[in-house]
C-alpha positions as CSV (number, residue, x, y, z in Angstrom):
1,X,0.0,0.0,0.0
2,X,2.8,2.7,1.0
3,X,4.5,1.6,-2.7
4,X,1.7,2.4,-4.6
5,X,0.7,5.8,-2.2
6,X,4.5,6.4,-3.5
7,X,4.4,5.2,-7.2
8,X,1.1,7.6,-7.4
9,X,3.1,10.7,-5.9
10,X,5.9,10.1,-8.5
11,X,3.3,9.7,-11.1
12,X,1.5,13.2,-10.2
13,X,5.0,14.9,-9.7
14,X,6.1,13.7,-13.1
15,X,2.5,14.8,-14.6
16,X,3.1,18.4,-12.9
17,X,6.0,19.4,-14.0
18,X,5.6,17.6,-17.7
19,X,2.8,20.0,-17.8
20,X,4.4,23.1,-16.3
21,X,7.7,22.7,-18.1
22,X,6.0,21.9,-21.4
23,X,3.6,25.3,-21.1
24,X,7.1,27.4,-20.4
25,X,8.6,25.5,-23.0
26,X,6.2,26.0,-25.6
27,X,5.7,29.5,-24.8
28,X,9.5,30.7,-24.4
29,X,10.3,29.4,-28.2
30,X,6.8,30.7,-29.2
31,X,6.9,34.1,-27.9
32,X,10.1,35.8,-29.6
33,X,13.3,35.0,-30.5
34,X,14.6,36.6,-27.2
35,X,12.9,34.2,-24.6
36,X,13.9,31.5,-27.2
37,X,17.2,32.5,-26.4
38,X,17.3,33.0,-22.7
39,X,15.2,29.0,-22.8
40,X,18.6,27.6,-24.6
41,X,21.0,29.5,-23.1
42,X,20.0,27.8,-19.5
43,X,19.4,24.9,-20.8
44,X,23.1,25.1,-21.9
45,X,24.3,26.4,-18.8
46,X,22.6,24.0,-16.3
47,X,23.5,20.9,-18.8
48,X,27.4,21.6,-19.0
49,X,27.1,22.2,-15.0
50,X,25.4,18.8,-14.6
51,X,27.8,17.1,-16.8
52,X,30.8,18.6,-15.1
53,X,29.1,17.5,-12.0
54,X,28.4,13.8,-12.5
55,X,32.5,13.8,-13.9
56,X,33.6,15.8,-10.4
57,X,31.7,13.2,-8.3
58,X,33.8,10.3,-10.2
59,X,36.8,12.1,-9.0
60,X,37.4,13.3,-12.7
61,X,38.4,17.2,-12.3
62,X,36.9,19.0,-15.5
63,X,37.3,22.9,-15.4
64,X,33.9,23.5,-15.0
65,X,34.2,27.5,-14.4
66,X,35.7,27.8,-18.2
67,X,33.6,24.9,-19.9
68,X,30.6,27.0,-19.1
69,X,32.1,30.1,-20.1
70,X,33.0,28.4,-22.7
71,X,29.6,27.0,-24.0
72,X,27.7,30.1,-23.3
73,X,30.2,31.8,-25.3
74,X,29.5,29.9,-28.2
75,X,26.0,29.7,-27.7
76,X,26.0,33.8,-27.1
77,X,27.9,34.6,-30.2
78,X,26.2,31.9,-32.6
79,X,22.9,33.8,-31.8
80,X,24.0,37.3,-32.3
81,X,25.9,35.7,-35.6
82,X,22.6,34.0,-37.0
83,X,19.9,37.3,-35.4
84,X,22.0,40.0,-37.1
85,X,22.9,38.0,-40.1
86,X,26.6,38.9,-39.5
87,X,29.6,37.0,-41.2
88,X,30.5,33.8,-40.1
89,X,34.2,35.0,-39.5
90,X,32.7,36.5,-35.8
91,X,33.1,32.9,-34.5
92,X,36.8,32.9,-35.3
93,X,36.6,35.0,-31.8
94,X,35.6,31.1,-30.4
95,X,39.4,29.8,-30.9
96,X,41.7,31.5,-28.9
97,X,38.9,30.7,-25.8
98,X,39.2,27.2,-26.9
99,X,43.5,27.2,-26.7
100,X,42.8,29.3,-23.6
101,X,41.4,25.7,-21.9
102,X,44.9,24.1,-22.4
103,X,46.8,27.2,-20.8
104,X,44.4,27.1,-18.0
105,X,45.3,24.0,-16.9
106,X,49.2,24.6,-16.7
107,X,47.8,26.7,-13.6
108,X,45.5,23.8,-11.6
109,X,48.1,21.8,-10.7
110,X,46.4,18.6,-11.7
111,X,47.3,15.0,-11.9
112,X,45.9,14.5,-15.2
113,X,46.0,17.6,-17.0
114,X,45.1,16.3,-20.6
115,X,42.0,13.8,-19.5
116,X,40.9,17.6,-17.8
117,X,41.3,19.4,-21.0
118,X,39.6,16.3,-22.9
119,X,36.8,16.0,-20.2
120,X,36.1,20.0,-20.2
121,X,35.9,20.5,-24.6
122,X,34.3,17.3,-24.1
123,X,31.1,19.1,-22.4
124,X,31.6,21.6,-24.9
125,X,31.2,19.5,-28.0
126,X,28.5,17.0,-26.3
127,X,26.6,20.0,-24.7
128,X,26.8,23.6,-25.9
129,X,27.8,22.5,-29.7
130,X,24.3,21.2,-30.2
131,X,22.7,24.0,-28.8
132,X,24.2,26.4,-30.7
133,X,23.4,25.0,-33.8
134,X,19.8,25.2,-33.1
135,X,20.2,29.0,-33.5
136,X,20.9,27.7,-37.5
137,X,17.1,26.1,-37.4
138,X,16.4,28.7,-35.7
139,X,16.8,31.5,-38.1
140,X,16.5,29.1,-41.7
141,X,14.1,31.4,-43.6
142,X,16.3,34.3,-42.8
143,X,14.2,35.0,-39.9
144,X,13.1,33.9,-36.6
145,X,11.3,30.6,-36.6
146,X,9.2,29.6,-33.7
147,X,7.6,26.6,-36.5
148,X,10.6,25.2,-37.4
149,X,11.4,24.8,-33.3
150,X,8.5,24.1,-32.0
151,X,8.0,21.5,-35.3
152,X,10.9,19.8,-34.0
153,X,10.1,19.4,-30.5
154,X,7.1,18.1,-31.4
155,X,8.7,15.7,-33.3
156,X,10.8,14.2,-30.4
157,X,7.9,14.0,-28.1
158,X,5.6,12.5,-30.4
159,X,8.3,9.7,-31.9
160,X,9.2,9.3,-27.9
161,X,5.4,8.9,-27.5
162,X,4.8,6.1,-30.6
163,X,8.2,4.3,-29.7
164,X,6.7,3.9,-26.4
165,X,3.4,2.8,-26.6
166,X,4.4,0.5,-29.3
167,X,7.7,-1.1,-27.2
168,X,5.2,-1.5,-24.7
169,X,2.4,-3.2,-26.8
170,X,4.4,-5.2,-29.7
171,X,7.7,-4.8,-28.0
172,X,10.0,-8.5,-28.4
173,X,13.0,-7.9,-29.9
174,X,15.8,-5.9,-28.4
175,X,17.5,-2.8,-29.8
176,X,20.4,-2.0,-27.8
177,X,20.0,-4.4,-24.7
178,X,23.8,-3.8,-23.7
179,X,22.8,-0.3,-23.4
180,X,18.9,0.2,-22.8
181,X,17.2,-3.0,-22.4
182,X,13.9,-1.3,-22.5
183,X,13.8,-0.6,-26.0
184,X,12.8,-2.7,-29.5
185,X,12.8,-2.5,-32.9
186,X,8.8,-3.1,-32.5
187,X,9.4,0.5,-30.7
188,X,11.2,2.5,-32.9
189,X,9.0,1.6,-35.9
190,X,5.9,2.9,-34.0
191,X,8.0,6.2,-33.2
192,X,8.6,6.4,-36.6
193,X,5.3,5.9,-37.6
194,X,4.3,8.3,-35.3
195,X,6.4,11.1,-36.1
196,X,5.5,10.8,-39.6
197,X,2.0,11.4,-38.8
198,X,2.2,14.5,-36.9
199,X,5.2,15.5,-39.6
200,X,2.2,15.5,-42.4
201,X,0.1,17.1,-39.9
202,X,2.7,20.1,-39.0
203,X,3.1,20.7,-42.9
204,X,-0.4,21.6,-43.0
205,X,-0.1,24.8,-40.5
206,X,3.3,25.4,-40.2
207,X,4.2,26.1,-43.9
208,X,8.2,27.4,-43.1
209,X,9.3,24.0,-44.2
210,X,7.5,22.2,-47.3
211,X,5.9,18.8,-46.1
212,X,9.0,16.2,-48.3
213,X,11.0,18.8,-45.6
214,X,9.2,17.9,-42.5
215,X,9.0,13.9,-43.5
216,X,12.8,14.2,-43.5
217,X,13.1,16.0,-40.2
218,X,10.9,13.2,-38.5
219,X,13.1,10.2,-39.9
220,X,16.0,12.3,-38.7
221,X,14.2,13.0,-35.6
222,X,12.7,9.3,-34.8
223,X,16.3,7.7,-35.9
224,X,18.9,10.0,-34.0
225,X,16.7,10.7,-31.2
226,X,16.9,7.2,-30.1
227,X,20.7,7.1,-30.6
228,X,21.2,10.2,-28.5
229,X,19.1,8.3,-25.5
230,X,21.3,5.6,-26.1
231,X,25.0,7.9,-25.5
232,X,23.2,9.6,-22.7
233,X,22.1,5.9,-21.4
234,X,26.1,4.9,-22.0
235,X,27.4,7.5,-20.1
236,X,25.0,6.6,-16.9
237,X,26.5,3.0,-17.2
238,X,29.9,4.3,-17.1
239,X,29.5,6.7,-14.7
240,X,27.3,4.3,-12.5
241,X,24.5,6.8,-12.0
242,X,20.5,5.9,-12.1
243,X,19.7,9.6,-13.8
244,X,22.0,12.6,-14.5
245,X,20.7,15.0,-12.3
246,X,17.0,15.4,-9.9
247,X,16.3,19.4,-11.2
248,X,12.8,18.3,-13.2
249,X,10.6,16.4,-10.6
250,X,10.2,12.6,-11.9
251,X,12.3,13.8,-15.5
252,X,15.6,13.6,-14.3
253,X,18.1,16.3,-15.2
254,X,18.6,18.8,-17.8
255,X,20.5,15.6,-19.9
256,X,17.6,13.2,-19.6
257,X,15.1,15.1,-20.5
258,X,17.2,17.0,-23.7
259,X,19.4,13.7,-24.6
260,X,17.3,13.2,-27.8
261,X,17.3,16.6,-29.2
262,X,21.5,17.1,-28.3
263,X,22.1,14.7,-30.6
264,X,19.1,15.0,-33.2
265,X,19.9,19.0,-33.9
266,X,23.6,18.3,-35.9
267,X,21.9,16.0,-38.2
268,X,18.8,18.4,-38.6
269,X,21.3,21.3,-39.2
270,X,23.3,19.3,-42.1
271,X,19.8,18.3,-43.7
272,X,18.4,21.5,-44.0
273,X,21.2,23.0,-45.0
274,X,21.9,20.8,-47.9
275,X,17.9,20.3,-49.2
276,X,16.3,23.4,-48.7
């Protein structure tokens, strides 16, 4: 009886802030590109602090203070790049911060100076990378696009949503089970199913990509999105951690709940670039 009152607390906890987080979600990339920017820029932040944490905890010793100056950096100067439709040569101003991680660490006095440097551009690349590329989607019809975002996310919850129900239904054989033994083929054909559903249904309203566009972006989407559950499920196991942080009530951390999309937006970015 005291499981279940428990389970049924999780289960309204998880419900809450699902619906909470998804209304300030929605609404942040919705309501200009500004709030769109302050969303992702704290998403970035507290991501590349909970990475740097779960590392510090195993005793690795990232330098957190410059990987997040780092990543917001990038992050900062990709969006003023892509809002003002400036050259690309502003992000030249990225490399001397990046050269500035390996003179940093002459000064820490560290056992193992280079897995530091590694471990620190290694947040940079996994984390802030990713998150600065969205700023690409972002701006594709040479404006601000809440569609093209919002499409997107919508596209990750709802291939999350088929893979789901259908793992749980028609779910036998294994995808990963070194990894994630949770998930099946059976699964990711329903989130891909899915996803090209509501792809067909986002090309009737929201018209800034064309509708072969959007049936790209949710193969891309279903297909990636799985693999980028499956890194952030590999460095759990290594790290010997259940989830990668507790900040979004019965979600996780910043790195559960975003796993998907860091690794879906790179793949999006090339796509888009290369068809449109």
């Amino acid at each position: 009886m005291e499981n279940q009152k428990k389970e049924l607390s999780n289960l309204q906890q998880r419900v809450l802030a699902g619906v909470i987080g998804g209304a300030v979600f929605i609404g942040a990339i919705y309501w200009n590109q500004w709030t769109f920017f302050l969303l992702f820029l704290l998403l970035t932040v507290l991501g590349l602090l909970e990475f740097y944490r779960l590392l510090a905890e195993k005793g690795y010793r990232p330098n957190k203070v410059l990987g997040v100056l780092l990543g917001g950096a990038m992050f900062g100067l990709g969006f003023w790049v892509k809002a003002n439709d400036l050259s690309p040569e502003w992000l030249f101003l990225l490399l001397p911060l990046l050269f500035i991680t390996l003179v940093a660490e002459l000064y820490r006095k560290t056992e193992h100076p280079f897995v530091n440097i590694a471990l620190t551009l290694l947040g940079v690349l996994y984390i802030a990378l990713p998150f600065s590329l969205l700023h690409v989607l972002a701006f594709l019809p040479d404006r601000y696009s809440w569609q093209i975002i919002l499409g997107v996310m919508f596209l990750i919850w709802s291939s999350d949503t088929g893979a789901y129900a259908a793992g749980r239904t028609l779910g036998k054989n294994k995808l990963f089970p070194r990894i994630s033994p949770g998930k099946t083929w059976e699964g990711l054909v329903g989130g891909v199913l899915l996803s090209l559903g509501v792809a067909w249904l986002l090309s009737r309203s929201f018209e800034d990509l064309s509708l072969e566009h959007w049936l790209g972006v949710a193969v891309l989407v279903s297909i990636f999105g799985v693999w980028g559950d499956l890194v952030e499920s590999m460095l759990k196991r290594s790290l010997q951690v259940k989830d990668s942080g507790t900040l979004i009530p019965g979600h996780g951390g910043i790195l559960d709940r975003f796993d998907s999309l860091i690794l879906v937006i790179p793949f999006l970015v090339a796509f888009l670039e290369l068809v449109r």
